[in-house]
FIKOLZA-1660 file (N, C-alpha, C; in steps of 0.1 Angstrom, whole numbers, plus 5000, padded with zeros to 4 digits):
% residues 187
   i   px   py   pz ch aa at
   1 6632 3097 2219  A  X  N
   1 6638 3085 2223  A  X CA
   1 6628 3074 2225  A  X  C
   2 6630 3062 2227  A  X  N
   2 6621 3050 2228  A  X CA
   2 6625 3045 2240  A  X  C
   3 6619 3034 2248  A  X  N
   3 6624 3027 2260  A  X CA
   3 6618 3015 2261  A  X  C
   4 6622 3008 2255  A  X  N
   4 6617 2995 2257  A  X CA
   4 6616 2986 2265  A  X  C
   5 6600 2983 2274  A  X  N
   5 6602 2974 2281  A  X CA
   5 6597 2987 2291  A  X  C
   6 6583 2984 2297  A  X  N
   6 6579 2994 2310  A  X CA
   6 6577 2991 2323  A  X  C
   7 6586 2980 2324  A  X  N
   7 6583 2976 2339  A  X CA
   7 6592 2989 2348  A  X  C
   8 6597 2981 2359  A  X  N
   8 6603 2997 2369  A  X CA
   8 6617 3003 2364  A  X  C
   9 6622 2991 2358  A  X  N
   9 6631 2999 2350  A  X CA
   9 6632 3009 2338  A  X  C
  10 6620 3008 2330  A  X  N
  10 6618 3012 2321  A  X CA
  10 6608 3024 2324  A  X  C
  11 6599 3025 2334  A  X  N
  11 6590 3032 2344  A  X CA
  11 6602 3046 2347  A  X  C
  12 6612 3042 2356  A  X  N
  12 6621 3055 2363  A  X CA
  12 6629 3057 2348  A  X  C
  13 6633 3051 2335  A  X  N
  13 6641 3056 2326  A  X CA
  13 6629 3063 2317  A  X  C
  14 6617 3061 2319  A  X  N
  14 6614 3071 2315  A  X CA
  14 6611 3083 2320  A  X  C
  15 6609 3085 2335  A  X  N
  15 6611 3100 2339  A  X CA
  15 6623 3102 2341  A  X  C
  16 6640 3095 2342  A  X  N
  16 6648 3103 2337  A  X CA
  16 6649 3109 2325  A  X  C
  17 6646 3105 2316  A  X  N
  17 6649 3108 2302  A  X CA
  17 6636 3123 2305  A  X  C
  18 6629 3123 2307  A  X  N
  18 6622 3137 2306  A  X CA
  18 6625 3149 2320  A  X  C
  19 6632 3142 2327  A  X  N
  19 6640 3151 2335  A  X CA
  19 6653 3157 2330  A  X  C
  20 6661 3147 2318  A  X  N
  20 6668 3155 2309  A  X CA
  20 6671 3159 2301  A  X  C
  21 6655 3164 2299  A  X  N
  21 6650 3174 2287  A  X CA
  21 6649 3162 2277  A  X  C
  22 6644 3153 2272  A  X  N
  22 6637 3146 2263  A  X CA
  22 6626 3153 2258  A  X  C
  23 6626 3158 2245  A  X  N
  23 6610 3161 2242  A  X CA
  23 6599 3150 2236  A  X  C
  24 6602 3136 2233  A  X  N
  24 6595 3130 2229  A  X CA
  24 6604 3112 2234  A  X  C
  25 6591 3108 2245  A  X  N
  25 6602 3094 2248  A  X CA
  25 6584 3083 2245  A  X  C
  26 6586 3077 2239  A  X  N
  26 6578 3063 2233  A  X CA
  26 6583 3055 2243  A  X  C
  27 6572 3046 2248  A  X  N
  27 6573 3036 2263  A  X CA
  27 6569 3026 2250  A  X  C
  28 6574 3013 2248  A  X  N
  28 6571 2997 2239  A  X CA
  28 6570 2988 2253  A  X  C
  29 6558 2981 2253  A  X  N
  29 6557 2972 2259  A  X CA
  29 6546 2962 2257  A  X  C
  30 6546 2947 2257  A  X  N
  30 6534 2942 2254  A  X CA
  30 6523 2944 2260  A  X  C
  31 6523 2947 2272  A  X  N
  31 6511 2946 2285  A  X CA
  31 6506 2960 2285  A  X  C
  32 6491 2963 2283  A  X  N
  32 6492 2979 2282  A  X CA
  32 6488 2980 2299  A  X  C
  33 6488 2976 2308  A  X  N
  33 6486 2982 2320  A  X CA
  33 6498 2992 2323  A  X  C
  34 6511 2985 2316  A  X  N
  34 6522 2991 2320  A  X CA
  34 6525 3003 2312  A  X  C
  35 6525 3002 2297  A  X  N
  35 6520 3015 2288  A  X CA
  35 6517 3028 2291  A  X  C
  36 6499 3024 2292  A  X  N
  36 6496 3032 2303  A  X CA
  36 6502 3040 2315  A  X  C
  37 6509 3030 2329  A  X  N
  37 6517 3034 2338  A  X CA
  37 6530 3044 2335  A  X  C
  38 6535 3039 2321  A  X  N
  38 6540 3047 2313  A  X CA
  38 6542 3060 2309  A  X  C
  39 6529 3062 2303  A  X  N
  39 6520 3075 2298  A  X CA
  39 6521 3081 2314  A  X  C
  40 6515 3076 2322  A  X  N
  40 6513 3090 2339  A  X CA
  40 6529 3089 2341  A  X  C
  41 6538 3080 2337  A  X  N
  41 6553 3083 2343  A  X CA
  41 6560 3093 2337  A  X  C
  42 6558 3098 2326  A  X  N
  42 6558 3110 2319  A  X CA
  42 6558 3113 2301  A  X  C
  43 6560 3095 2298  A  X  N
  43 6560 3091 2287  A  X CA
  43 6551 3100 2276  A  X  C
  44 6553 3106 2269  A  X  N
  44 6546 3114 2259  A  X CA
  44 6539 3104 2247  A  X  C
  45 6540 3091 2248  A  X  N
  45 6539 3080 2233  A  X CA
  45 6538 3070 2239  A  X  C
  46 6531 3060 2237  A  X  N
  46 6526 3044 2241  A  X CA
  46 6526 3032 2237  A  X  C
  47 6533 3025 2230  A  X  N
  47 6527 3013 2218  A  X CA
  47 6529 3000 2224  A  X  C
  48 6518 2994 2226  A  X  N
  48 6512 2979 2231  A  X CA
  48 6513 2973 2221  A  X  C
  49 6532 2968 2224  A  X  N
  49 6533 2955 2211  A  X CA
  49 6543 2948 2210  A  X  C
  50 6549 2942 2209  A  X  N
  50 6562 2936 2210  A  X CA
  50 6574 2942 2202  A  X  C
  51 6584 2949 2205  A  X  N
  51 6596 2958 2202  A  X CA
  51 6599 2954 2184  A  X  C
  52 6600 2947 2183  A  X  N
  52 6599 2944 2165  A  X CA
  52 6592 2948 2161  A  X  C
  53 6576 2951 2162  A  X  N
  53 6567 2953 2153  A  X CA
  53 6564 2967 2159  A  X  C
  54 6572 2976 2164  A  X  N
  54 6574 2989 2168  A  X CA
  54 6578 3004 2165  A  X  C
  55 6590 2993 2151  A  X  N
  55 6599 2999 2147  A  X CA
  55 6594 3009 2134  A  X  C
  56 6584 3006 2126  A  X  N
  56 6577 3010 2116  A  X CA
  56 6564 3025 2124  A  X  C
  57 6560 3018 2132  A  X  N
  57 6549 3025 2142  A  X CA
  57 6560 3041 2148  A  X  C
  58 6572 3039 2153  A  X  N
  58 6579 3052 2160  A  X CA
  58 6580 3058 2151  A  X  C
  59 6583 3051 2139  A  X  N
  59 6590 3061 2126  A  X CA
  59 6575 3071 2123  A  X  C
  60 6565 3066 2123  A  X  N
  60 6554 3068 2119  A  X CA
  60 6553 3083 2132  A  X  C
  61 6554 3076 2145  A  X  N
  61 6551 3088 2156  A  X CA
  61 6563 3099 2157  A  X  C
  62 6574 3096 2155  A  X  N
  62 6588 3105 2154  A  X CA
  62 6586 3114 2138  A  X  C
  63 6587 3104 2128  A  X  N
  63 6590 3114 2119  A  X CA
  63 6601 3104 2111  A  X  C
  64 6609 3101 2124  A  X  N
  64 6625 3095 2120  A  X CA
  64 6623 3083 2132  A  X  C
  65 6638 3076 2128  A  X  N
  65 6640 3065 2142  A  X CA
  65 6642 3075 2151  A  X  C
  66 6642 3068 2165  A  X  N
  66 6650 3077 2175  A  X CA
  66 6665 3076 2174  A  X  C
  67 6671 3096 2183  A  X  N
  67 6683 3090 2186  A  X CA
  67 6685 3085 2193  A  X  C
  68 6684 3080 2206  A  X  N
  68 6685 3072 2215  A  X CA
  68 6672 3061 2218  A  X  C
  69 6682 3048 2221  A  X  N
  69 6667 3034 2225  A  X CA
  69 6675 3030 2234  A  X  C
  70 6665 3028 2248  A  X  N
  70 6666 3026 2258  A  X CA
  70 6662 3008 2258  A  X  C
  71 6671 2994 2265  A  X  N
  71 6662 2985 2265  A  X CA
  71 6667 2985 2282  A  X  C
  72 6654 2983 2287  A  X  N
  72 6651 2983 2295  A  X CA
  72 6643 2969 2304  A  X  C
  73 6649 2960 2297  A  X  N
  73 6638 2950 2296  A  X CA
  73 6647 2935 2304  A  X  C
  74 6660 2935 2302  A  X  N
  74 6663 2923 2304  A  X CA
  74 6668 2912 2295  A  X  C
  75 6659 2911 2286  A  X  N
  75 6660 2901 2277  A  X CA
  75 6669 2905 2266  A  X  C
  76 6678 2890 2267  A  X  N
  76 6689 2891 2258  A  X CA
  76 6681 2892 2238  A  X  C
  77 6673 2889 2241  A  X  N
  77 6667 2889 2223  A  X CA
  77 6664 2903 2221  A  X  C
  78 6665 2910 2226  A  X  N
  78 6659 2928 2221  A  X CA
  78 6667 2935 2217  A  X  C
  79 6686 2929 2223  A  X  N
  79 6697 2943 2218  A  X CA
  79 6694 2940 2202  A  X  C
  80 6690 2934 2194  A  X  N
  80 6693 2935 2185  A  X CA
  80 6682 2943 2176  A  X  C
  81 6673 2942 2186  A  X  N
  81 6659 2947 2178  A  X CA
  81 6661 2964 2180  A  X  C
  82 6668 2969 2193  A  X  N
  82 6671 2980 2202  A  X CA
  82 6677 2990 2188  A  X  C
  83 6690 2982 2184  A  X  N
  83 6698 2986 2174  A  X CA
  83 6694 2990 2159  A  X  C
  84 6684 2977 2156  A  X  N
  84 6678 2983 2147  A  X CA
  84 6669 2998 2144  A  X  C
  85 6663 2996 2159  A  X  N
  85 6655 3009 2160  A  X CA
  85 6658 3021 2161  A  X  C
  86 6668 3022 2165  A  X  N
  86 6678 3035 2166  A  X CA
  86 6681 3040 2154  A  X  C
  87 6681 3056 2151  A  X  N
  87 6686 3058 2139  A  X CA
  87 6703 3058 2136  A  X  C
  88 6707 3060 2121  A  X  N
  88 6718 3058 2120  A  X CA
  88 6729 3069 2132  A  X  C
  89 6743 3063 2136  A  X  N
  89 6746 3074 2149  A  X CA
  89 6740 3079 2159  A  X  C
  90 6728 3069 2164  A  X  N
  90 6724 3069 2174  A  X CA
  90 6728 3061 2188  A  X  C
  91 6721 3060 2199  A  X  N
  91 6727 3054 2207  A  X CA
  91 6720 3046 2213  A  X  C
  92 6722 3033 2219  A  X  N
  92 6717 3023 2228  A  X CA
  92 6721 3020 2237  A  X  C
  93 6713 3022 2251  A  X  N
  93 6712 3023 2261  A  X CA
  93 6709 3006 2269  A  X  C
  94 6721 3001 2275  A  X  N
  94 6712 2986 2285  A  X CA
  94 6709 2989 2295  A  X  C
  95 6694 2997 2299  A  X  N
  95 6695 2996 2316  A  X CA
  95 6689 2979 2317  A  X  C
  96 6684 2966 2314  A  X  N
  96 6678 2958 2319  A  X CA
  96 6688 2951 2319  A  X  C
  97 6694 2946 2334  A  X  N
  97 6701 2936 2338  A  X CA
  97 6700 2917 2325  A  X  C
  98 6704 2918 2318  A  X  N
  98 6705 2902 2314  A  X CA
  98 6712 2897 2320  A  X  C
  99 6704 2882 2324  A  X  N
  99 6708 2873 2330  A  X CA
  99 6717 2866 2321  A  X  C
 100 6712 2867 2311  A  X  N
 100 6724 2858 2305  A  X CA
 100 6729 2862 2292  A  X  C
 101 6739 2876 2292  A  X  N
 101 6747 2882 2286  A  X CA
 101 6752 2876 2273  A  X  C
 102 6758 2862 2278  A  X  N
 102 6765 2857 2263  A  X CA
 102 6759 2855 2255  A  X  C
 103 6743 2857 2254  A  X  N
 103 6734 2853 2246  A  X CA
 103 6730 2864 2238  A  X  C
 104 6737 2878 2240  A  X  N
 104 6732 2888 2233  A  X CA
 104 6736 2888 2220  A  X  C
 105 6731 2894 2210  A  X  N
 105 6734 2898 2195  A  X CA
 105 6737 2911 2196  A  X  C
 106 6746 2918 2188  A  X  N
 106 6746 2934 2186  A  X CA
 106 6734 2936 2178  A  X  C
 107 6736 2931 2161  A  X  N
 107 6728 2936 2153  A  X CA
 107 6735 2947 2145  A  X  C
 108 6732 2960 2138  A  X  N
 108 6737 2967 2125  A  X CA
 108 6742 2976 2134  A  X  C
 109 6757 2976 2142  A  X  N
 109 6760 2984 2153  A  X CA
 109 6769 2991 2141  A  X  C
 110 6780 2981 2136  A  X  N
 110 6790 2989 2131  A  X CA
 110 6781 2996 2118  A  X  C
 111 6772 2993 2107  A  X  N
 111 6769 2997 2095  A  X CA
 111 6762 3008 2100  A  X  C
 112 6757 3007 2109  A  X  N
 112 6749 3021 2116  A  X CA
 112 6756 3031 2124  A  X  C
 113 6767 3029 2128  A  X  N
 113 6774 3036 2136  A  X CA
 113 6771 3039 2152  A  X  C
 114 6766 3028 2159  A  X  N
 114 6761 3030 2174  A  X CA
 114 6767 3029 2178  A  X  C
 115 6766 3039 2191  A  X  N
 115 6771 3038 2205  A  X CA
 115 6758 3030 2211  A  X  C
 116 6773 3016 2219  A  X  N
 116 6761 3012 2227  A  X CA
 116 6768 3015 2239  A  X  C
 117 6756 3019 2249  A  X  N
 117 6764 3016 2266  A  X CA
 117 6756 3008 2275  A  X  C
 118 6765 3004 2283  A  X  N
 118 6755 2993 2292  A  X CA
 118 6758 3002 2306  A  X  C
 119 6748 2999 2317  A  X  N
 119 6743 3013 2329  A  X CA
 119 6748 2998 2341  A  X  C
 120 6753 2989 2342  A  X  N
 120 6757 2979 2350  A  X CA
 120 6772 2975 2357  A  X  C
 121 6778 2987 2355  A  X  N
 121 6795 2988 2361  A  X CA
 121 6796 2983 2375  A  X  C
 122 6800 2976 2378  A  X  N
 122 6798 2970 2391  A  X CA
 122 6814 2981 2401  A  X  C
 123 6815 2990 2407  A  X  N
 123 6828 2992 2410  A  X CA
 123 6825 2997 2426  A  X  C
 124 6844 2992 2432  A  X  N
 124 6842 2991 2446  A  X CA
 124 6838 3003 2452  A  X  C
 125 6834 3002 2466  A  X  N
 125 6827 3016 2471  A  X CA
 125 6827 3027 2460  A  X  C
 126 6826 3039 2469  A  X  N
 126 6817 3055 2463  A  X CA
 126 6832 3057 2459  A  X  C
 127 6832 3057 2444  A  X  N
 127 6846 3068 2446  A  X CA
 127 6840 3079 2436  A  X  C
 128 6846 3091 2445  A  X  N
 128 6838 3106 2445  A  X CA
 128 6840 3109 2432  A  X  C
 129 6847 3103 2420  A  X  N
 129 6854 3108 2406  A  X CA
 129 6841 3106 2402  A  X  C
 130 6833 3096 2399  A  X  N
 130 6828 3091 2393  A  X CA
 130 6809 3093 2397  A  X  C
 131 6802 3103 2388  A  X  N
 131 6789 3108 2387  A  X CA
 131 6782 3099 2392  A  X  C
 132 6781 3085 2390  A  X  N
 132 6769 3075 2391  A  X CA
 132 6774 3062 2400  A  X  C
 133 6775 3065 2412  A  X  N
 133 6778 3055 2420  A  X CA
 133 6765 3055 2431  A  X  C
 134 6767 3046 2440  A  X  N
 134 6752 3038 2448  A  X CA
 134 6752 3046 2458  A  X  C
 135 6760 3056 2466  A  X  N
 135 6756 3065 2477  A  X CA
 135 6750 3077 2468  A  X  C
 136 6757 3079 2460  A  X  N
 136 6751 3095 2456  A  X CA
 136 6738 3091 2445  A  X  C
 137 6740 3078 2437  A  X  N
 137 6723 3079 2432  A  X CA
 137 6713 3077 2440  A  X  C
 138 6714 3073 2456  A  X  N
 138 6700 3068 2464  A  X CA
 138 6703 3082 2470  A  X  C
 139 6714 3091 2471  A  X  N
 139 6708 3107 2478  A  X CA
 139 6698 3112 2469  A  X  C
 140 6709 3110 2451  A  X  N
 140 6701 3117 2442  A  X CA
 140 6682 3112 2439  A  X  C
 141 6679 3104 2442  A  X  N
 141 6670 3099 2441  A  X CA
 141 6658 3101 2453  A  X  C
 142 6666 3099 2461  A  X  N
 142 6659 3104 2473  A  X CA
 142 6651 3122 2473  A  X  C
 143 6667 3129 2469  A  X  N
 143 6665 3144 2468  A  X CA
 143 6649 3149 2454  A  X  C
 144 6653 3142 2444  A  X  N
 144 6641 3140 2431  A  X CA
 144 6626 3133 2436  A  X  C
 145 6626 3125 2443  A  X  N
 145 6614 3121 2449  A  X CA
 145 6607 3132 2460  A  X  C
 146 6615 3141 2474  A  X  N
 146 6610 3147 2480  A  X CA
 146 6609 3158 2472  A  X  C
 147 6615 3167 2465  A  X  N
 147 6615 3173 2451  A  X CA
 147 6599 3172 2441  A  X  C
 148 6596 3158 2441  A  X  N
 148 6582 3154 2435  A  X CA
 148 6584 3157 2421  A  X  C
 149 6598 3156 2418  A  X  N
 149 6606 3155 2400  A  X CA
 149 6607 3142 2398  A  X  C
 150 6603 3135 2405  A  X  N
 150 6600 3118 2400  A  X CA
 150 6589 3111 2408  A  X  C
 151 6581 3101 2405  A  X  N
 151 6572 3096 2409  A  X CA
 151 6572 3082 2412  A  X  C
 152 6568 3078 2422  A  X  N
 152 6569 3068 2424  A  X CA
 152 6558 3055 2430  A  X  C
 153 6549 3068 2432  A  X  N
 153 6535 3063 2445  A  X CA
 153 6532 3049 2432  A  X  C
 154 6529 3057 2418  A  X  N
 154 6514 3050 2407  A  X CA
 154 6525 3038 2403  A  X  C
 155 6535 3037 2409  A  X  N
 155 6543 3023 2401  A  X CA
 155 6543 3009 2414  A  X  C
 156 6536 3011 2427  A  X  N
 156 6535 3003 2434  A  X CA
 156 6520 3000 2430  A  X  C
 157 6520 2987 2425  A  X  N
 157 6504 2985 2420  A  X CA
 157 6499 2971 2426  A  X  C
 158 6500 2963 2436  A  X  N
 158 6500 2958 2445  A  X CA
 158 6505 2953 2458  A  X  C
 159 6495 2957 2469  A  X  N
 159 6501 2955 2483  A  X CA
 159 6498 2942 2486  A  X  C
 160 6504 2936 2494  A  X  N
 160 6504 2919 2500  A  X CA
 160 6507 2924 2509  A  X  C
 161 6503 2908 2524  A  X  N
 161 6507 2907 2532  A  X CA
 161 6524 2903 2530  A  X  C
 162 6527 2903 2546  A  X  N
 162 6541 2892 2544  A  X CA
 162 6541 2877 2540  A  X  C
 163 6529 2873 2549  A  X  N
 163 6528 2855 2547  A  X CA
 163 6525 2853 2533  A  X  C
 164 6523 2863 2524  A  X  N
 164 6519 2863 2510  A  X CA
 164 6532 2860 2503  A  X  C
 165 6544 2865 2510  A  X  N
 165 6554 2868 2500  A  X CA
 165 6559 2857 2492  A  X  C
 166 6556 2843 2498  A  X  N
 166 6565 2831 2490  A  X CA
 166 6557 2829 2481  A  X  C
 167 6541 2832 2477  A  X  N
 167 6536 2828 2465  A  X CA
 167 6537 2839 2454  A  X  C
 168 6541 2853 2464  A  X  N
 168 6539 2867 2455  A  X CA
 168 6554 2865 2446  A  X  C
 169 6569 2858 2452  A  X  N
 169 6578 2856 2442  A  X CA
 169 6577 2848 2436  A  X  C
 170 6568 2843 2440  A  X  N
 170 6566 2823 2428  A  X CA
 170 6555 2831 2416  A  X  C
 171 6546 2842 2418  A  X  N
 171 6543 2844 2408  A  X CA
 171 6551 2855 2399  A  X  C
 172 6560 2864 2404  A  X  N
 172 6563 2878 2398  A  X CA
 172 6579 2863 2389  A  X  C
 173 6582 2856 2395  A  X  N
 173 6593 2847 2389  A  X CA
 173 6585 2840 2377  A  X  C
 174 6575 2837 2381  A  X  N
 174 6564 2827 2365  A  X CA
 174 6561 2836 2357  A  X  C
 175 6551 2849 2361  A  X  N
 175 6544 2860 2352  A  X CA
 175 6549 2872 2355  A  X  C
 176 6564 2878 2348  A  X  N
 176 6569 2891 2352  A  X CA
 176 6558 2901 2348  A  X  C
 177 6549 2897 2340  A  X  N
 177 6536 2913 2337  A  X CA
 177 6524 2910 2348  A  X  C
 178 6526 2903 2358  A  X  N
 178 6519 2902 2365  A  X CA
 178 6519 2914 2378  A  X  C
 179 6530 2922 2377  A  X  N
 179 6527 2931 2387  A  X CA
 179 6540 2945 2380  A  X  C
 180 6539 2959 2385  A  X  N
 180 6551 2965 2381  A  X CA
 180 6559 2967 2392  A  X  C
 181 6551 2970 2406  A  X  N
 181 6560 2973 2416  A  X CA
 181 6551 2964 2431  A  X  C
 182 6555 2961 2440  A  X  N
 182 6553 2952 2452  A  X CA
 182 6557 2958 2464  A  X  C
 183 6548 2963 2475  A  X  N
 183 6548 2967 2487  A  X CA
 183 6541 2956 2492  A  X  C
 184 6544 2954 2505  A  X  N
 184 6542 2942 2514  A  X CA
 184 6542 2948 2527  A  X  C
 185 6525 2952 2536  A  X  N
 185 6518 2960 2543  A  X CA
 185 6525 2951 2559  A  X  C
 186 6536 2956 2565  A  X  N
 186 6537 2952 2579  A  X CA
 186 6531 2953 2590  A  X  C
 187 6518 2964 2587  A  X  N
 187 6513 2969 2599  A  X CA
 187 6502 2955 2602  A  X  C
% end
């Protein structure tokens, strides 16, 4: 599988994907600090590039497209690149919140036969039917972190004060590869 886009969303989808049973997940991102962060998050494959010019490169490290591409990223310009990259009957995954949805393209969903799914269901409280809801993923997450089946220390990559914090959102809002994860020291 691929996952495009290695900030913290792309960071924890790639140790899910190798917590269920992925044998081969490729992290795409332009910034190799995060790449890298990538590689220690469990990532088996790295490529420092912009998701288009990627697609030639996985075939190269796979063999084949993947079956599954993760975008992970946000940006409404990638479902379409996401799609391309997937092999035919494969699947595409939105974990990156877009802000601005109407702006997406599919891309060769139908001539390729994709599943896409988007991970953003908004529904009221925990109802117990339903696997992926917000009490039982912060137990489940909670339980995989003390577990030490997910990691999370190497993705906090700068600490600030508090009185730091209004220039630390004025820059993570201007330069999102400016940081992956933000602790802010109270003691």
């Amino acid at each position: 599988m691929a996952v495009i886009g290695a900030g913290p969303v792309g960071q924890m989808t790639v140790q899910y994907a190798k917590l269920c049973g992925a044998v081969r997940v490729v992290s795409i991102d332009r910034v190799q600090k995060r790449v890298l962060c990538a590689l220690e998050s469990g990532a088996t494959d790295g490529l420092v590039m912009d998701a288009k010019d990627a697609i030639p490169e996985i075939e190269k490290l796979l063999g084949a497209k993947p079956e599954v591409v993760f975008d992970a990223t946000g940006n409404y310009e990638v479902l379409p690149i996401a799609c391309n990259m997937a092999q035919f009957y494969g699947r595409v995954i939105l974990n990156g919140d877009c802000p601005e949805p109407s702006r997406q393209c599919l891309g060769p969903v139908v001539s390729k036969s994709l599943e896409i799914h988007g991970t953003h269901g908004n529904k009221p409280g925990d109802i117990v039917s339903l696997p992926w809801v917000a009490k039982r993923n912060t137990q489940m997450n909670f339980d995989l972190m003390k577990q030490k089946r997910i990691k999370v220390k190497h993705l906090n990559t700068n600490r600030f004060k508090p009185e730091e914090a209004p220039d630390v959102y004025r820059r993570m809002f201007e330069d999102r590869y400016f940081t992956i994860g933000v602790l802010f020291d109270w003691q």
